[in-house]
Structures are given as C-alpha cells and as structure tokens.
ZALOPA-129073 format. One line per 3 residues: number of its first residue (from 1); for each residue x, y, z of C-alpha. Coordinates in Angstrom, 1 decimal, decimal comma. Last residue first. Example, Ala and Ser with C-alpha at 12.3 -4.5 7.8 and 13.67 -1.06 7.14 Angstrom:
2
2) 13,7:-1,1:7,1 ~ 12,3:-4,5:7,8
This chain:
542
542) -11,1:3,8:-25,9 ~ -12,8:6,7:-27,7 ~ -17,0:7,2:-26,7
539) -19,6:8,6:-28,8 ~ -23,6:8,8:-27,1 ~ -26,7:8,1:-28,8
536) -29,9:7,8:-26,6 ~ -33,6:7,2:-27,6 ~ -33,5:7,0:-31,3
533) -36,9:6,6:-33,1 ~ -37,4:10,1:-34,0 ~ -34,2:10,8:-35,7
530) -32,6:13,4:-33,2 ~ -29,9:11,9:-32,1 ~ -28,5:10,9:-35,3
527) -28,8:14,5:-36,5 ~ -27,0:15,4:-33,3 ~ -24,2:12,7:-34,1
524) -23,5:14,4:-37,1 ~ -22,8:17,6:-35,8 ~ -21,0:16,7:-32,9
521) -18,4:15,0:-35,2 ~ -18,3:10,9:-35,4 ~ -14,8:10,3:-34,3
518) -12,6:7,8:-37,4 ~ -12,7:4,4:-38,4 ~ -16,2:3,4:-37,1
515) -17,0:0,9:-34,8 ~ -21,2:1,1:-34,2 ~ -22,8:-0,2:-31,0
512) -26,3:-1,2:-30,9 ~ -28,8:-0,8:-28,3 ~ -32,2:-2,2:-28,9
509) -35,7:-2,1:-27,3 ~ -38,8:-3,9:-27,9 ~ -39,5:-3,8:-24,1
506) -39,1:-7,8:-23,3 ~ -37,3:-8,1:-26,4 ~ -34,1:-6,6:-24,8
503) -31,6:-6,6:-27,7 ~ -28,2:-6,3:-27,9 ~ -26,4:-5,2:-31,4
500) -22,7:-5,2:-32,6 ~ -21,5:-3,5:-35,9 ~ -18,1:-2,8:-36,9
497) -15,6:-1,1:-39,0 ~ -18,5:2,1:-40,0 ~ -16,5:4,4:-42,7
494) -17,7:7,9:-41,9 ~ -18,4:10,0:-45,2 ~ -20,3:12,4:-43,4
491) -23,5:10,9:-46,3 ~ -22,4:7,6:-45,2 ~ -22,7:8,3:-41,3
488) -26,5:9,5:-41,9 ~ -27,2:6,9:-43,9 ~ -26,0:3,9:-41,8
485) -28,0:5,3:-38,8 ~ -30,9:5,0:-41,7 ~ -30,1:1,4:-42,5
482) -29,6:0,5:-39,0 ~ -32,7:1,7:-38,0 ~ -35,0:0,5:-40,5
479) -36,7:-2,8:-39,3 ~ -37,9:-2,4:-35,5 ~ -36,5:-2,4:-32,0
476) -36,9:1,1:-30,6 ~ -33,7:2,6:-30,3 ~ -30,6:2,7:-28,3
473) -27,2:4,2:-29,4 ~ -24,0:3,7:-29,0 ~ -21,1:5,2:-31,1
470) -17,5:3,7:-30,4 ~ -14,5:5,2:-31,9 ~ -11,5:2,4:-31,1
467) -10,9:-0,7:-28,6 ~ -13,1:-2,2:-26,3 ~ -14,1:-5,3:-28,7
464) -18,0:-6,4:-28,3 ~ -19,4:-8,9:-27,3 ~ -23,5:-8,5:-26,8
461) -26,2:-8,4:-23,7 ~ -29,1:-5,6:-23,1 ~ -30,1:-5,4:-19,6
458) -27,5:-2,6:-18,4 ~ -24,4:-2,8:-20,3 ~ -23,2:-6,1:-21,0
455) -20,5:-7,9:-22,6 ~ -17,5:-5,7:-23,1 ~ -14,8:-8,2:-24,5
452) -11,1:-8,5:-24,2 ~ -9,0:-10,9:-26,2 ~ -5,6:-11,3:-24,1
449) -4,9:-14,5:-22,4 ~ -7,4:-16,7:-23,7 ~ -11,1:-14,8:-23,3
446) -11,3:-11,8:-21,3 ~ -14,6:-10,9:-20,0 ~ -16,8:-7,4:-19,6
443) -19,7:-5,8:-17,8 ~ -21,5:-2,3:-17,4 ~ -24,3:-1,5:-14,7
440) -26,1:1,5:-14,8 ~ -28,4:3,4:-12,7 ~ -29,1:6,9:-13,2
437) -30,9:10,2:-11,9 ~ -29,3:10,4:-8,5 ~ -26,4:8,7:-9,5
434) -25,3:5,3:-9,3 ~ -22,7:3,7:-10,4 ~ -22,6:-0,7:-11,0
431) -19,2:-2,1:-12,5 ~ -18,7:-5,8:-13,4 ~ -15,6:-7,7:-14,1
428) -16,1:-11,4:-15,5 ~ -14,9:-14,9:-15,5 ~ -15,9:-18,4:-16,4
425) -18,6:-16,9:-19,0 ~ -22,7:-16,9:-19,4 ~ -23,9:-17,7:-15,8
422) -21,0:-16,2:-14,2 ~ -18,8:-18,3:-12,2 ~ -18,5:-18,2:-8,3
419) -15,6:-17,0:-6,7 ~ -16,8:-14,3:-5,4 ~ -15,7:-10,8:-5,0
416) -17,2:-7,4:-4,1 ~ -15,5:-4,0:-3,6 ~ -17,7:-1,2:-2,6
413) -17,0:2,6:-3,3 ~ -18,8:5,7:-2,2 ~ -17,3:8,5:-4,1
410) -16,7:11,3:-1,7 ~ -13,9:13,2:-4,0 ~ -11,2:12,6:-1,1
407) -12,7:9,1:-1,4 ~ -12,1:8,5:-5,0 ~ -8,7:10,5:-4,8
404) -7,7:8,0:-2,1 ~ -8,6:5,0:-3,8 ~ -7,2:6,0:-7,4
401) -3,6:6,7:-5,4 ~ -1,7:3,9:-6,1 ~ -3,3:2,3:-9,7
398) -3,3:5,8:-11,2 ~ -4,8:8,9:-11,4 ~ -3,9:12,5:-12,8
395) -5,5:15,3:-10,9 ~ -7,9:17,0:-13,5 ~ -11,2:15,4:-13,0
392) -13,8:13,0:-14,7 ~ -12,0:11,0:-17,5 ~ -8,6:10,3:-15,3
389) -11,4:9,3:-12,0 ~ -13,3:6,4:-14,4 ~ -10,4:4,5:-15,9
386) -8,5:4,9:-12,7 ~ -11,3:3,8:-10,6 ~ -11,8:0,6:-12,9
383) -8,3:-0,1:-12,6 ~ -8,3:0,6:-8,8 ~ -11,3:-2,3:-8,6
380) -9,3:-4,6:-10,4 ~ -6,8:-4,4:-8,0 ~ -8,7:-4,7:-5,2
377) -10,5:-7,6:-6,8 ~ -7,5:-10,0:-7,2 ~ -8,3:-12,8:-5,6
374) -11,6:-12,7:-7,7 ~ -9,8:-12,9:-10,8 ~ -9,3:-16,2:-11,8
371) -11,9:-18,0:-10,0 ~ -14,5:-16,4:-11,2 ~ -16,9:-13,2:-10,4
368) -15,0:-9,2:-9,6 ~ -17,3:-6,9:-8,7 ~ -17,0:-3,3:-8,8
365) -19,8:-1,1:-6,9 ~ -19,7:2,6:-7,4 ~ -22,1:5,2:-5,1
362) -22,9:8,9:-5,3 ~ -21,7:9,9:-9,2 ~ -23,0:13,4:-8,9
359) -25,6:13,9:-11,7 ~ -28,2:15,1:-10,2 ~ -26,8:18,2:-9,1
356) -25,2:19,4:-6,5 ~ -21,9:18,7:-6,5 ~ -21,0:18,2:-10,1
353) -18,5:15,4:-9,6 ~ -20,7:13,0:-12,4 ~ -20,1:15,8:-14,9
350) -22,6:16,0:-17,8 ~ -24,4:13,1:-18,6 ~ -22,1:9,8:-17,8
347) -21,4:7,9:-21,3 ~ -17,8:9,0:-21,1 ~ -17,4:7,9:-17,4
344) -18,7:4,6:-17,2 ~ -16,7:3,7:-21,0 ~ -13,6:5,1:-19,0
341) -14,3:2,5:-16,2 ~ -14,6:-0,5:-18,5 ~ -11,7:0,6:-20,3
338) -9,4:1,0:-17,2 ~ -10,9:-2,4:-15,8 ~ -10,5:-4,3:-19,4
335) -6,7:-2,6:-18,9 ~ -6,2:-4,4:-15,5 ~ -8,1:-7,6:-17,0
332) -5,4:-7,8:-20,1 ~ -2,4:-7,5:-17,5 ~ -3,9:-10,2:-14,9
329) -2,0:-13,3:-16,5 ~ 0,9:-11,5:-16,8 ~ 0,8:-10,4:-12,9
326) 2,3:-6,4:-13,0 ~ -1,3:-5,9:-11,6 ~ -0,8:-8,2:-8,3
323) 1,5:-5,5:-6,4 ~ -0,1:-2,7:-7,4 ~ -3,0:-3,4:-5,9
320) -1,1:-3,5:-2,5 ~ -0,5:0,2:-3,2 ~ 1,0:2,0:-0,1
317) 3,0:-0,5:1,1 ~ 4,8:-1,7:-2,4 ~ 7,4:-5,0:-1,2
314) 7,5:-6,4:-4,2 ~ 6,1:-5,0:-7,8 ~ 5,3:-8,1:-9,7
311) 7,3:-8,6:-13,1 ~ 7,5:-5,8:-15,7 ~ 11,4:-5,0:-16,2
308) 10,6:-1,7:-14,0 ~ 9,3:-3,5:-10,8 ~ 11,5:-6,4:-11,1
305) 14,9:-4,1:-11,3 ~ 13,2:-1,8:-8,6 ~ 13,0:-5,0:-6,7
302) 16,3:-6,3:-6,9 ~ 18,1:-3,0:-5,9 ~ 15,8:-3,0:-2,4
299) 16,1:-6,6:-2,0 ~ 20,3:-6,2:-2,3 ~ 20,4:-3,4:-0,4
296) 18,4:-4,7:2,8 ~ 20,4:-8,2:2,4 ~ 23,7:-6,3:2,5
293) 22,7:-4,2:5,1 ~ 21,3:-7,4:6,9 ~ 24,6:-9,2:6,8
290) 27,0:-6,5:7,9 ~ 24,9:-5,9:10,9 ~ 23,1:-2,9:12,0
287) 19,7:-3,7:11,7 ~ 18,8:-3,0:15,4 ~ 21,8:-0,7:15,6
284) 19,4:2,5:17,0 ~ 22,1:4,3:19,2 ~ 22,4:1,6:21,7
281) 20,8:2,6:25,3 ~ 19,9:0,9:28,3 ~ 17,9:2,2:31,3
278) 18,6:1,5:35,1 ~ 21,8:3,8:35,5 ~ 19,3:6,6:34,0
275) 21,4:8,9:31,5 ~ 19,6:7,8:28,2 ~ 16,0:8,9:30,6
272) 18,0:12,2:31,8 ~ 19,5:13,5:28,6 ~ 22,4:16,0:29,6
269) 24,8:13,7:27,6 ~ 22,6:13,2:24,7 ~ 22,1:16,6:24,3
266) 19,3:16,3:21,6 ~ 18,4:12,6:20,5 ~ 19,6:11,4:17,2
263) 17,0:10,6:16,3 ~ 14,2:11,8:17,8 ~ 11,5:10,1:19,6
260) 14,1:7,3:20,4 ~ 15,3:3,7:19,1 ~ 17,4:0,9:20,4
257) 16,3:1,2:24,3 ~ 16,7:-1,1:26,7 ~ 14,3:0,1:30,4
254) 14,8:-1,1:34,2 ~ 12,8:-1,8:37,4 ~ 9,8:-0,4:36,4
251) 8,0:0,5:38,9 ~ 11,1:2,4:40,5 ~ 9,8:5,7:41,2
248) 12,3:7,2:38,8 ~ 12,0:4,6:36,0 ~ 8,5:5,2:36,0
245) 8,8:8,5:35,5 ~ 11,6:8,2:32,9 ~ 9,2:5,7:31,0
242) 6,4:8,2:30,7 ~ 8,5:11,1:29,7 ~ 9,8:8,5:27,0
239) 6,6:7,8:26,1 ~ 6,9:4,3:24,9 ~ 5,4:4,2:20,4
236) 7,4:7,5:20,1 ~ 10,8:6,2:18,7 ~ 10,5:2,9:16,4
233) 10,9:-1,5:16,9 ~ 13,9:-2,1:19,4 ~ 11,9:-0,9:22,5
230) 12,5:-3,2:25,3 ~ 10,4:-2,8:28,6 ~ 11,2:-4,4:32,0
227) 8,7:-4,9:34,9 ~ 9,2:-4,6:38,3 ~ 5,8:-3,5:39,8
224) 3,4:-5,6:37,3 ~ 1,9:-3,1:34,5 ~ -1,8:-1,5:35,4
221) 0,8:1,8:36,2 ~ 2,6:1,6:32,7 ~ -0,3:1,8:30,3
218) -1,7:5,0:32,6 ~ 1,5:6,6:32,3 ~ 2,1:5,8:28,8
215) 3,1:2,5:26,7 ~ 1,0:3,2:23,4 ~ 3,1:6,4:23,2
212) 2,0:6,5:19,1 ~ 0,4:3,3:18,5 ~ -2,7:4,4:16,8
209) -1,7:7,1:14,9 ~ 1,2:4,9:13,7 ~ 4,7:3,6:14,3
206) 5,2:0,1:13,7 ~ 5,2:-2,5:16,2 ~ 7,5:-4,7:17,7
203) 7,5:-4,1:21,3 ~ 8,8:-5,9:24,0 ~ 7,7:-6,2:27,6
200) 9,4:-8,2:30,4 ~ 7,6:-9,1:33,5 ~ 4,3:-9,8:31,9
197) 0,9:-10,6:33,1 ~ -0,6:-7,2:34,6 ~ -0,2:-5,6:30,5
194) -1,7:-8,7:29,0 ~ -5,2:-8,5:29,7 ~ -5,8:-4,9:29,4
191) -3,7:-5,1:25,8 ~ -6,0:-8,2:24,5 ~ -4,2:-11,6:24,5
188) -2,9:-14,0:22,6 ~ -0,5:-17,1:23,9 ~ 2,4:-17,6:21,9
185) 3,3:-21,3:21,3 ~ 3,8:-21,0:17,3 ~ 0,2:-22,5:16,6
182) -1,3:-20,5:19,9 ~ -0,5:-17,5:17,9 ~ -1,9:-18,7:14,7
179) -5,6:-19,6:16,9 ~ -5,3:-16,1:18,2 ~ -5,6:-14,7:15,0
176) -3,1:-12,7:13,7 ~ -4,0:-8,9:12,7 ~ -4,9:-6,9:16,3
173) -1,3:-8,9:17,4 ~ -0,9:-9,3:21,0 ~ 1,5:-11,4:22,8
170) 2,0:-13,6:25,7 ~ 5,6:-15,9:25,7 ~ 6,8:-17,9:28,8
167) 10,4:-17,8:28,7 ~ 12,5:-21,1:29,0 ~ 15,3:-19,8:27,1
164) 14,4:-21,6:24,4 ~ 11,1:-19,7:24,8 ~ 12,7:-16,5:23,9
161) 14,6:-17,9:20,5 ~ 11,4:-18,7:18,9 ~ 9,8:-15,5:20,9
158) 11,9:-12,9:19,3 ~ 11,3:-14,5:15,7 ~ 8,1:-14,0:16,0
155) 8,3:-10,5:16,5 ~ 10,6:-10,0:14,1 ~ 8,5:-11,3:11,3
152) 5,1:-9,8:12,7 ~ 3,8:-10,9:16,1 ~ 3,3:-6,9:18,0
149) 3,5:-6,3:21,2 ~ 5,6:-9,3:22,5 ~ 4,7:-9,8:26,1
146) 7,7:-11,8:28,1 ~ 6,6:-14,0:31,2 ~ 9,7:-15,2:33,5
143) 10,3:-19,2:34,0 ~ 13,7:-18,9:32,9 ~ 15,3:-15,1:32,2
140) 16,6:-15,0:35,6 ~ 16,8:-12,4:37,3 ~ 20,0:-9,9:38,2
137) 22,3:-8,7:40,9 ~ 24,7:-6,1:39,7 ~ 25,7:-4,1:42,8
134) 26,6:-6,9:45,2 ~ 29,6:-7,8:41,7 ~ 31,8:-4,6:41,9
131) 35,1:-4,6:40,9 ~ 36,1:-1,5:40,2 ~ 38,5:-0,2:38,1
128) 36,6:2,3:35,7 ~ 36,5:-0,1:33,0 ~ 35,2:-2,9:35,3
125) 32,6:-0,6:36,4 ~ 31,1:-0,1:32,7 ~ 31,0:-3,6:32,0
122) 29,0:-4,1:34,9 ~ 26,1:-0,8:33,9 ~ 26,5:-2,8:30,1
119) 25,6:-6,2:31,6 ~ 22,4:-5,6:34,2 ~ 21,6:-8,9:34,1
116) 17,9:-9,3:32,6 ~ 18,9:-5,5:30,8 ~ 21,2:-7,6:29,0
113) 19,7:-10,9:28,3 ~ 16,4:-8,8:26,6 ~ 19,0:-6,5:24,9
110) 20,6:-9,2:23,3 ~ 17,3:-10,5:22,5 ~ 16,4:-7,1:20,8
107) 19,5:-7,3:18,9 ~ 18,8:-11,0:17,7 ~ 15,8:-10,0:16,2
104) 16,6:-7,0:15,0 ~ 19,6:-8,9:12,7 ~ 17,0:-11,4:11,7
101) 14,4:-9,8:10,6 ~ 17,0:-7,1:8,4 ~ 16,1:-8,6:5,0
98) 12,6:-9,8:5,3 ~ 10,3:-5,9:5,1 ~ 12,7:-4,6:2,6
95) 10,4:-1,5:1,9 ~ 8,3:-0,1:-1,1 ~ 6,6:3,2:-1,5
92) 4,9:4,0:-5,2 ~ 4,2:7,3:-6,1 ~ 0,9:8,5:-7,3
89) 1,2:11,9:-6,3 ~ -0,9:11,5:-3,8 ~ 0,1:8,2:-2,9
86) 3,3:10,3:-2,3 ~ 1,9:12,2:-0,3 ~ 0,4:9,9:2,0
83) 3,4:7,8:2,5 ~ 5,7:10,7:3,9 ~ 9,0:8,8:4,6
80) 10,7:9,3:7,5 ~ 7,6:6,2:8,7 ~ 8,7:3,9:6,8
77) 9,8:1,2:8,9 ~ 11,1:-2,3:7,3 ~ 15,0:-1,8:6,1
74) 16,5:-0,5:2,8 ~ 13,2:1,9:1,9 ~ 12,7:2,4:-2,1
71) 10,8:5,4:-3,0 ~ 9,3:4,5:-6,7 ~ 8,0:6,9:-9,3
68) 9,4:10,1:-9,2 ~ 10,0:12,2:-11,9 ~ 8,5:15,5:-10,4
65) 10,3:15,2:-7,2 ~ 9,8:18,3:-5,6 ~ 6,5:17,5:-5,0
62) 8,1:14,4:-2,7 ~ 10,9:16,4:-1,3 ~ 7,8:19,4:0,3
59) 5,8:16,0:1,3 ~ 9,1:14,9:3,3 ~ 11,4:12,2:2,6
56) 13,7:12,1:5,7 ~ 16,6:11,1:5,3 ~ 18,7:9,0:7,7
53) 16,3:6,1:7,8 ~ 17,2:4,1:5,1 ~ 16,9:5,2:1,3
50) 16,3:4,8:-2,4 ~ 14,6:7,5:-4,3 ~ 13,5:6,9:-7,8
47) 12,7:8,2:-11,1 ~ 15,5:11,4:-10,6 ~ 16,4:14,6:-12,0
44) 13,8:16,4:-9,8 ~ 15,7:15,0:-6,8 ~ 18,3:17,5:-7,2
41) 17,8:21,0:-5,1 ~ 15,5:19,3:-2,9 ~ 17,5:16,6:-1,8
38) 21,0:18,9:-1,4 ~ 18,5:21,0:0,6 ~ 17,3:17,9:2,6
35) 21,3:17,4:3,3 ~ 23,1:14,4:1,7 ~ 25,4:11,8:3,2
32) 26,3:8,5:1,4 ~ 25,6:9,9:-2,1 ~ 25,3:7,4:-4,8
29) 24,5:8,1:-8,1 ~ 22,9:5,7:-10,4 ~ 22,1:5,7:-14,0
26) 20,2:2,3:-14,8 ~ 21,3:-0,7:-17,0 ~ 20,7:-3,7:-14,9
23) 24,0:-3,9:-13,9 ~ 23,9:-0,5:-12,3 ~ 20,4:-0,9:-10,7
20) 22,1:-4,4:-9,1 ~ 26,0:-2,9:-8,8 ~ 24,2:0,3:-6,4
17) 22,3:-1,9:-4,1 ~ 25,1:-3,9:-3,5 ~ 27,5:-1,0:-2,4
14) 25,8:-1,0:0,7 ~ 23,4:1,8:1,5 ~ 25,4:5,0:3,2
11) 22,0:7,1:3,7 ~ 21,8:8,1:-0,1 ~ 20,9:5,9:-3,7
8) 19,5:8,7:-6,0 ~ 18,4:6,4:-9,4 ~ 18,2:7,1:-13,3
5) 16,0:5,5:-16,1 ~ 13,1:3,8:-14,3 ~ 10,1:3,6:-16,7
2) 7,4:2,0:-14,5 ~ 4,9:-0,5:-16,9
C-alpha cells in the first residue's frame, strides 16, 4: 500500500537501520549530521525521513518533502517532529516506543540513587583533591515515597526496580486505571493528592499542551519541603525558572536533570539552574546506550520494511487507523468503506460543503456491526471519510489525515460499534449523512475474504457489486420500467452488464441499479430522468 523506494537516515542512527532498508531493497543515504538547509534543499528526493532528536522536522521540511510518506522516529518522543503537518499532508509518523525502555529506565534510576547521595557533587571533590565526606550527607532511598508522573513503559519500569529498593511508589496516569496501578503495586492518585505525598518526583510524560511546565511555582509550593525532582522524560514539562527558584530557597532540596527546554542549552557554563551545586545534569543520555541505539534502529528499519511490503504499519502515532488497515483480513472492508463513501458523495445534490445552503453535509454516522469488524471501526470510519472527502474537495485525503480534514471542514462525525450481528449478514458497515434536505443511509458486507456487496440504501434492500458505471434510479413500481430504461440505453448503444432491483412494497416504489459497460452521457441520462415515472436517476463510477 506505501511505495518506499529511497530513504534519508540522519542524527548518527546505528548502522542497523541502514543494512535492514538496504537489504530489503531500498536506496538509502545516511548522513550523520545535516543542517535544516541541507534538509530542505534534499528531502524532496526522498519517501521517508528517519530520525532521533537532533533534527527537527518542521512544517516548512514537511511541505518540502513532496515524496514523503513515512517519518520514522529512533526513540519514543516526537515532539521535533511537527505531527500536525504532516497529518496534513497525509504523512504517516511512527516511533520506536519499546526499544530504548529499558536504557531510560535504568538512567533515571541512576539518577534517582544519585541525587539520593549527592554522587556527582563527591566525585567532583575527589578530583579536585579533597576529601570531603561532612559535606555529602544523603537519605535513604528505603522507606521514602517516589511519585511517578506518568505509568507508561518507562514509567513502570522505574517503579519495578524502585520498590526493590524498598520505595514506596504513588503515581498518576489520566489513561491507566487505578485498578492496573494497584495490580503492579503503584498506588494512583490525582495530581492535588499526590504532590504533598512524595519525597522524590519523577516524570515520564510526553510533551504536550497540557503538560508543558506541569511542575511550576504553584505545583512546587503544595510539594513537601525537601523534595527531589527527576526529569529524564522531555524539556519544558518542569519550569526550569520554577525549579531554580525553588532550588534557591531550598524547598527542594535537590534537582537530576537528563533533558532541558532547549537542547543544547545556551551558555551552559553561565547557566544558573545546570550550575546549582544541588541540581544534576547529564546532557540528555537517557537512551544512550549501545543496546537501545541498536534496538531503536533496528525497530525503526523493520517497520518501514513491514509498512511498505503490506503487513501492519507499527508504531504510526498520528494514524492509529492506519495501523489495523494493512490487516489482510480487513483489506476488502477498507476499500468497501472507500466505495461506500464515494457512492455517498456522488449521489449527494450539488456540493455537500456548500456553506449555506441546503445541501451542507451537517452530520455523518459510520457504524461498524459484527464481530469481525467492530474492533476496527476507526478505521473503517477513515475509509468511509476518505471515499467521501477525495469526491467533495480538492485537498487529497487519505487514511491519516481524513479525520482532521473532516473536522477542519465541520463535518460532524460519530463512530459507532457493536458487536452484535446484523439481522440479514454476520457483518456489515453502514453510513448515515445528513443534510438539511436529506437523509440517507447506505450499507454494505463482504462475503469470504474478498466479495464486496452494497446492500442497502435507504429502505430498499438488494446485493449488488461496487465496482464499474452504476446508474440508479427509483420509480414507481409497475410493469414497464425496465423495458423502457432498456430502450433509451439501447437506442445510445449502451451495453447494460447487470441489473439489480430493491423494492419497498409498502410505497410501491423501486430502485434499481443498472451496470453498464461504459458512462451513460448527460444526455442520455436526462431523457431517462425525465420519463414520467422516474423519480431520481443518478450515475456514479466506482
């Protein structure tokens, strides 16, 4: 489904990465350090982008990059990389969220023990000479209470090897329940709750909106007198400010930090919070070890190879749809979503984004019923989107960015799900749009492993195949119809492949739809319109 023919690989990632893509059959070229002018002037000749955290992949690299289909982060964080534009431009992201756990894990403990006994401010007195042990007095690491902020991988990890040093472990995680918390001897609590508890704080969150200096002034004054705060997760999520300030006055009693607002910091040496005797620094080595570079590069290379060669796409964080549709058994109901949506769209009246009117599309509902598929709605639902959105409007759509268009364009959309069968078939996707003129509801099934079938539209029930020149056309139900419809594409010499016909006898109406082997021309399907006993007739190509 991704055609990946030739590969940037910069930031200095292992050699791995580089015999994977290679082995597999792709053009790569490896440039340890590269300049965003070096990026800009050359990533139009590329598919995909691999990198760590050196470069930053900006909106102004991601237009540039008129090839690109896949940004490839070796590590967990992606916040140099500007995931909003490229779901714009319908690019996927993916990270190496498992192969450097391990490595910040240990790091962070490391710094946990050394800030706990003051080990790098010691080390550094020895070297000078001194010997100097009434100045280095530290705690315990037994009996204290450590908050984790944040119970992913790493965090978890953290607190495993934490509590066998006898540390009492708090958390907070908005995701995990506090039921899975307890489960792995982590006790949950909301922020307000946790902050008086602690005496050592670590934090192992990403970088977002939300979390930006989540540890500030106020954060830091409702925390115990004496505290300790590790950051080995991003820059910005402490306030440094903050943290200087409280450094300063002594509330908290020391700081370990991996990462930093910016990166590298300016004037390092001048820098009054990476100068403080009581704050520890390490120039952002949390994954620095021989072992996770190796594992970072390796996942990274393995899952472009998977992504292109059509298995699941790994690791995608700005298209979790896109991470089921590469599924073999969900192939056929991906393009039934497409079609179903482009059928929507072509049989619309006008242009459903005409603000304004009464025909903007106001509200879609895709439903996905059965066992099969109902795990997979969000998916499905981004196939029906892309089938509807590439058919209505200019910016080209696909399974990563069909949400975010939809809502940019104000289209109301509702996923539902059940697992529930249908009353006629095992399994079938359903869309509903509204307008404020229309109300329509269209249908469809896959039997085996790929025979689709539209099965419904509206009240009137049939299989048909979604494939070809479709004319459809409703009518009042009575003998004739057919034969003159039949005339009319005779006489333009239009070859008719197939026939199917739904009835609704409650209102003596009909809708049949004709497969013919070529387009019926405007003309000819204005003199079907107007035959007296024809209520609608519309042409769609699928």
């Amino acid at each position: 489904m991704l055609e990946i023919k030739r590969v940037l690989v910069v930031d200095g990632i292992d050699d791995v990465c580089v015999k994977v893509l290679a082995d597999a059959g792709f053009q790569v070229d490896k440039k340890d350090k590269i300049t965003k002018d070096e990026v800009l002037a050359t990533i139009k000749d590329y598919d995909a982008l691999i990198v760590r955290s050196a470069t930053k992949v900006t909106k102004e690299i991601i237009a540039a990059g008129t090839r690109l289909k896949i940004i490839g982060r070796a590590g967990t964080g992606v916040d140099n990389i500007d995931t909003d534009a490229a779901t714009h431009a319908g690019i996927i992201v993916m990270n190496t969220p498992g192969g450097n756990t391990l490595s910040a894990a240990e790091h962070t403990c490391a710094m946990i023990s050394a800030l706990a006994r003051q080990i790098p401010q010691a080390h550094a007195t020895m070297k000078q000479g001194k010997w100097d042990r009434k100045n280095f007095m530290g705690v315990e690491l037994h009996g204290k209470t450590i908050a984790i902020l944040g119970l992913g991988r790493i965090g978890r990890e953290v607190a495993t090897r934490m509590q066998a040093y006898g540390m009492k472990t708090i958390g907070y995680d908005p995701i995990l329940p506090k039921e899975a918390a307890k489960a792995i001897n982590i006790d949950a609590y909301d922020l307000d709750e946790l902050w008086p508890l602690a005496d050592f704080i670590t934090v192992h969150t990403p970088l977002t909106e939300s979390t930006r200096h989540l540890l500030n002034d106020a954060v830091l004054a409702k925390c115990k007198k004496g505290v300790r705060i590790v950051n080995c997760a991003r820059g910005g999520i402490i306030e440094e400010a903050a943290l200087l300030r409280a450094l300063e006055s002594g509330h908290v009693a020391g700081a370990a930090l991996d990462v930093f607002d910016e990166e590298p910091p300016k004037d390092i040496a001048n820098n009054k919070l990476i100068q403080h005797p009581n704050c520890i620094v390490t120039p952002h080595l949390g994954a620095s070890t021989e072992e996770a570079q190796a594992k970072v590069a390796l996942e990274i290379g393995q899952q472009i190879v998977e992504a292109t060669h059509g298995s699941q796409i790994m690791g995608a964080v700005n298209a979790p749809a896109m991470m089921h549709a590469l599924r073999d058994d969900l192939k056929p109901w991906v393009i039934l979503g497409s079609k179903l949506g482009l059928l929507a769209a072509q049989l619309m009246v006008g242009s459903a984004f005409e603000k304004g009117s009464s025909k903007w599309l106001h509200r879609l509902t895709v439903t996905a019923q059965g066992k099969a598929i109902q795990s997979s709605s969000s998916t499905l639902c981004a196939a029906v989107l892309m089938g509807i959105l590439n058919h209505l409007q200019a910016t080209p759509v696909n399974l990563v960015n069909a949400s975010m268009i939809a809502d940019a364009l104000g289209l109301h959309v509702r996923e539902e799900r059940t697992s529930e069968p249908h009353d006629e078939y095992q399994n079938v996707l359903s869309l509903r749009y509204t307008t404020e003129t229309e109300d329509h509801e269209y249908a469809g099934t896959v039997f085996g492993t790929n025979n689709l079938r539209f099965t419904r539209i509206d009240q009137f029930a049939f299989e048909v195949r979604p494939a070809g020149h479709l004319m459809f056309y409703r009518n009042e139900d009575k003998p004739g119809v057919i034969a003159a419809i039949g005339t009319h594409l005779a006489q333009a010499s239009i070859n008719i492949a197939d026939l199917t016909l739904g009835r609704d006898d409650s209102k003596r109406e009909a809708l049949c739809i004709v497969n013919t082997d070529q387009p019926i021309p405007a003309d000819v399907l204005q003199r079907i319109q107007q035959t007296s006993f024809i209520t609608y007739a519309r042409t769609v190509t699928l």
